[in-house]
C-alpha positions as CSV (number, residue, x, y, z in Angstrom):
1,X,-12.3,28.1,5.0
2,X,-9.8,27.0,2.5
3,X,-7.4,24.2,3.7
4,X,-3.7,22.8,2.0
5,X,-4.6,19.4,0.1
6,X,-5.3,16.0,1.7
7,X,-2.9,14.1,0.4
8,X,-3.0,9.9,1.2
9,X,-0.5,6.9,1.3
10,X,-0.4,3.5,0.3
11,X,1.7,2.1,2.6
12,X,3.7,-1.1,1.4
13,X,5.8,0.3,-1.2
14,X,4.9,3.9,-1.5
15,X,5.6,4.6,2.5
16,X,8.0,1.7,3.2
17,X,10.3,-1.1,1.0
18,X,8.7,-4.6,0.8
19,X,12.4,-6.6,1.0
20,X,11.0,-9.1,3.4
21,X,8.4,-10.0,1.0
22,X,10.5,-10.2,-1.9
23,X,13.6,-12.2,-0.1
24,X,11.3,-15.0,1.4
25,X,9.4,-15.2,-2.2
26,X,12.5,-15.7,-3.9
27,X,13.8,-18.1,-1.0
28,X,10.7,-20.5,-1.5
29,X,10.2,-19.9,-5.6
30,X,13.7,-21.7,-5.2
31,X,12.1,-24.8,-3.3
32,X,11.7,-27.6,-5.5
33,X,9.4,-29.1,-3.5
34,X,6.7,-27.3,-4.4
35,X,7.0,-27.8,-8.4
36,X,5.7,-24.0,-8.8
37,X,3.9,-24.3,-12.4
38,X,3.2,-20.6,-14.4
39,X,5.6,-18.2,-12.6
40,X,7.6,-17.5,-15.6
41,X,5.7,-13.4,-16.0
42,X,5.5,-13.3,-12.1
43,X,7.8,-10.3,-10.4
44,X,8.8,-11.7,-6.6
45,X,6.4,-8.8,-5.0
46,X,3.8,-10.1,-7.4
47,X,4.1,-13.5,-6.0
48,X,4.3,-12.1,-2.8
49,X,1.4,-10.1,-2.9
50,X,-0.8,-12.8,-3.5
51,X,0.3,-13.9,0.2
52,X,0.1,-10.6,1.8
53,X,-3.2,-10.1,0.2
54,X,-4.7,-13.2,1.0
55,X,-4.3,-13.8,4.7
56,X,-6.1,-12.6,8.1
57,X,-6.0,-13.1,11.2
58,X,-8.2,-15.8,10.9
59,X,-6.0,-19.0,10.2
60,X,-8.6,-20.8,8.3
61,X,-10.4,-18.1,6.8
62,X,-6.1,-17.1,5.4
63,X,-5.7,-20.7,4.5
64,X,-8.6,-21.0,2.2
65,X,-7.7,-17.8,0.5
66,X,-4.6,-18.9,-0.3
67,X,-4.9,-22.8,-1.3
68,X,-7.5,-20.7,-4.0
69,X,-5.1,-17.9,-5.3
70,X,-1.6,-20.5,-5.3
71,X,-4.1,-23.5,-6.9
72,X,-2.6,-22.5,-10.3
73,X,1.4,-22.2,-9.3
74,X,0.9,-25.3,-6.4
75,X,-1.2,-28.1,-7.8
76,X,-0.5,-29.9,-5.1
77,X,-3.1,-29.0,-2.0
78,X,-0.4,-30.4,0.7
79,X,2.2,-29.0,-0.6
80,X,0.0,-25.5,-0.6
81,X,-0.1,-26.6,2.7
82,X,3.1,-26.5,3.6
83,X,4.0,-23.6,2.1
84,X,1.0,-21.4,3.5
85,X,2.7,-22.5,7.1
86,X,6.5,-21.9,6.4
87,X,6.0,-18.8,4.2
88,X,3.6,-17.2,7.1
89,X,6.2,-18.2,9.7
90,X,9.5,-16.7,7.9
91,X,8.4,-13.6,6.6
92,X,7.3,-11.5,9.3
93,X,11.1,-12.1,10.8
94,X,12.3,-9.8,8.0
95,X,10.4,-7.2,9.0
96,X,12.2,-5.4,11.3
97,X,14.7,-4.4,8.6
98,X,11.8,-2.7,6.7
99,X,12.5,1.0,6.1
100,X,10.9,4.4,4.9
101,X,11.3,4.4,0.9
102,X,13.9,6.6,-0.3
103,X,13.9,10.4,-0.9
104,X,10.1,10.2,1.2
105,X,11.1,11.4,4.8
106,X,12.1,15.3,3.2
107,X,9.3,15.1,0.9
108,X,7.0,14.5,4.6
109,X,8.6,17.0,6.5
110,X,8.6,19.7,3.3
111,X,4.7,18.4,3.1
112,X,4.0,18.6,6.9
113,X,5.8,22.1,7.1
114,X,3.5,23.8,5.1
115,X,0.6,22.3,6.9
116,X,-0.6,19.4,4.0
117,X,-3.3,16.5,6.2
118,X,-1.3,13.8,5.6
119,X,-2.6,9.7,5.8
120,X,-1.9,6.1,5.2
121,X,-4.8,3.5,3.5
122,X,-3.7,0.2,2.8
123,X,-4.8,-3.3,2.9
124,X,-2.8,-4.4,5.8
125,X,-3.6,-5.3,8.9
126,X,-4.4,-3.0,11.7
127,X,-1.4,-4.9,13.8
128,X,1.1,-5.2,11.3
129,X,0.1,-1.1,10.4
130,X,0.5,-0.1,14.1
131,X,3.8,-2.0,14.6
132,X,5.7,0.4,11.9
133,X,3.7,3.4,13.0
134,X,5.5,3.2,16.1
135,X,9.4,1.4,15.1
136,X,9.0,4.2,12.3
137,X,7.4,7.0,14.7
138,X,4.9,8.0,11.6
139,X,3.1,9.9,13.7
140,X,5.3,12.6,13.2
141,X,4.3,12.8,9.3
142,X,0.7,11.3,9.2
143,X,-2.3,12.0,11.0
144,X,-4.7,9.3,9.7
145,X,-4.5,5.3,9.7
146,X,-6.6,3.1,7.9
147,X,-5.7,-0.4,7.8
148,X,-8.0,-3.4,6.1
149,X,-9.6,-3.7,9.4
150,X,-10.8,0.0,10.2
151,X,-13.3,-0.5,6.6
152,X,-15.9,-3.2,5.8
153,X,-14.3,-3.8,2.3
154,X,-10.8,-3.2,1.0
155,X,-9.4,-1.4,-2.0
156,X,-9.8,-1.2,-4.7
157,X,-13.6,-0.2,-2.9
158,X,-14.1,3.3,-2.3
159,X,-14.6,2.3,1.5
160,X,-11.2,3.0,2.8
161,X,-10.7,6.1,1.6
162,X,-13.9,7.4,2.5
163,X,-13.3,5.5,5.8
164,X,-10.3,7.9,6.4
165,X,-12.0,11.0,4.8
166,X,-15.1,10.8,7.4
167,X,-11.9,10.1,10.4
168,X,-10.6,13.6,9.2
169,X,-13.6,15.3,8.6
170,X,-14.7,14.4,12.4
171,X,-11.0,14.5,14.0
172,X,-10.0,18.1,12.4
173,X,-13.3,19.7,11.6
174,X,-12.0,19.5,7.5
175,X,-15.0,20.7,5.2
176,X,-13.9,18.2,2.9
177,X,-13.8,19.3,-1.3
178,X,-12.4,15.8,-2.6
179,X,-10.9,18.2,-5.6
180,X,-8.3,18.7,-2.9
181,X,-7.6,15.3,-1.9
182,X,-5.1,12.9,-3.8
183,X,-4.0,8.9,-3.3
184,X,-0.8,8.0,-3.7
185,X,-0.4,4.7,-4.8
186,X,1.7,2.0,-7.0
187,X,-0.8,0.0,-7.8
188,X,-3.5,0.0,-10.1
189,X,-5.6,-1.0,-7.6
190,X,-5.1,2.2,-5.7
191,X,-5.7,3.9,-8.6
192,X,-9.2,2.2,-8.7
193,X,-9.6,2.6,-5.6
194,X,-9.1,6.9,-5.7
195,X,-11.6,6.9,-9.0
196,X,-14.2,4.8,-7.2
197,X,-13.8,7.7,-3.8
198,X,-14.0,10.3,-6.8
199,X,-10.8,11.9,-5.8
200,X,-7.6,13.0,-7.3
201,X,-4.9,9.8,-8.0
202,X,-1.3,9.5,-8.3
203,X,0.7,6.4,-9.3
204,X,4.1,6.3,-8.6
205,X,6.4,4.8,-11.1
206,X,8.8,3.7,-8.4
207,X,6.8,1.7,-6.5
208,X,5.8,-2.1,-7.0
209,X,3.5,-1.9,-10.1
210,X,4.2,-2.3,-13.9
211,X,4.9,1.1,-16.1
212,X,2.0,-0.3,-18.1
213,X,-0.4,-1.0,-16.1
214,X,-0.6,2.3,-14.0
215,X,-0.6,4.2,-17.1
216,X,-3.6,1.9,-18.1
217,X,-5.0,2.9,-14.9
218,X,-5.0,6.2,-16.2
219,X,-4.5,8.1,-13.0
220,X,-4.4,12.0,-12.6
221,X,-0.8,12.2,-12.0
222,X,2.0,9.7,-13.2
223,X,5.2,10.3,-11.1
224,X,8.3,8.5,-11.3
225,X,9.5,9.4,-7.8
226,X,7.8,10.3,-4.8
227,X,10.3,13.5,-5.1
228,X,8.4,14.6,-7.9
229,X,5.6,15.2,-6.0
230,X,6.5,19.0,-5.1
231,X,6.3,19.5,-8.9
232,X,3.0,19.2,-9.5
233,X,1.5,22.6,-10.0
234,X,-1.6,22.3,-7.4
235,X,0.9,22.0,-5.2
236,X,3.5,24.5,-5.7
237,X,1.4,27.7,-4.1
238,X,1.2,26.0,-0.5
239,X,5.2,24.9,-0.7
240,X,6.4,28.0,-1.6
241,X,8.4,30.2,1.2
């Protein structure tokens, strides 16, 4: 039985904006206190990232990720210190003003319409995932979650995707050709992390990563809006009327 694609989401900055990240990295970049050293070439979400990236629900194991990845822009270790606390504390208050990225809601109901398996695989936590899944009601678009704690490794391993993949495959009785799946990302990192699940990628321009380095990625499809997806020619047969 033939089935519409399997398309799948990055989630921060491809599904939703990332302006709590970026307003408390610029608010503490700003903080003299901790004489940042070699942020000249560093975007806010970059520097943000790192953060997002490196913590867990397990204080210490979040704390030693982070003293390693901010050694270079904090020499200081108590003033790494300091900032792991009061950057982990301010953030997360910002996020309630988080929103669905622009132009993606009528590309998800277009998608979801003509019967596309929609899902979201990112490197955030299970809570944080299952907090906007419901203030965003997502469960009208997607069908599948996978968050850094529902796979033993995270991107840009293969496991995530193939993490959701077996979810489908068990949860709609999909006989799965990975021709017919696609990741969205904005991240070279997602893009890795599609090649490595030998699937189809797309990076989008619009997102949070660098012109150059998702074309270095070399990715299937380079988009510069998520609108754009409805263009590409595999498709246009299962959006047409």
């Amino acid at each position: 039985m033939s089935y519409p694609p399997i398309i799948l989401f990055d989630f921060d900055g491809v599904v939703i904006t990332q302006k709590s990240l970026e307003y408390t990295a610029l608010y503490y970049l700003r903080k003299k206190i901790y004489n940042w050293q070699n942020t000249e070439n560093m975007r806010l979400i970059d520097f943000a990232r790192l953060f997002e990236e490196s913590d867990s629900k397990n204080r210490l194991v979040a704390y030693s990720r982070i003293n390693k990845v901010y050694k270079h822009l904090i020499p200081s270790i108590w003033r790494r210190n300091l900032f792991f606390i009061k950057f982990r504390r301010m953030y997360p208050k910002y996020e309630k003003y988080e929103i669905l990225n622009p132009n993606l809601e009528e590309i998800l109901i277009q998608l979801k319409k003509n019967s596309f398996l929609l899902g979201i695989v990112s490197n955030t936590s299970k809570e944080r995932l299952d907090y906007f899944r419901q203030k965003l009601n997502l469960d009208k678009y997607f069908s599948v979650y996978v968050s850094r704690d529902d796979s033993p490794k995270r991107k840009p391993s293969p496991y995530p995707i193939i993490t959701a993949l077996k979810s489908i495959k068990k949860d709609f009785n999909y006989s799965i050709n990975k021709d017919d799946v696609y990741y969205i990302g904005d991240l070279p990192a997602d893009i890795e992390c599609a090649k490595n699940a030998k699937i189809k990628s797309i990076a989008l321009l619009s997102g949070h990563g660098t012109r150059e380095g998702l074309k270095n990625s070399n990715p299937t499809f380079l988009l510069q809006n998520i609108k754009n997806i409805i263009e590409i020619e595999e498709f246009k047969k299962y959006l047409l009327d």
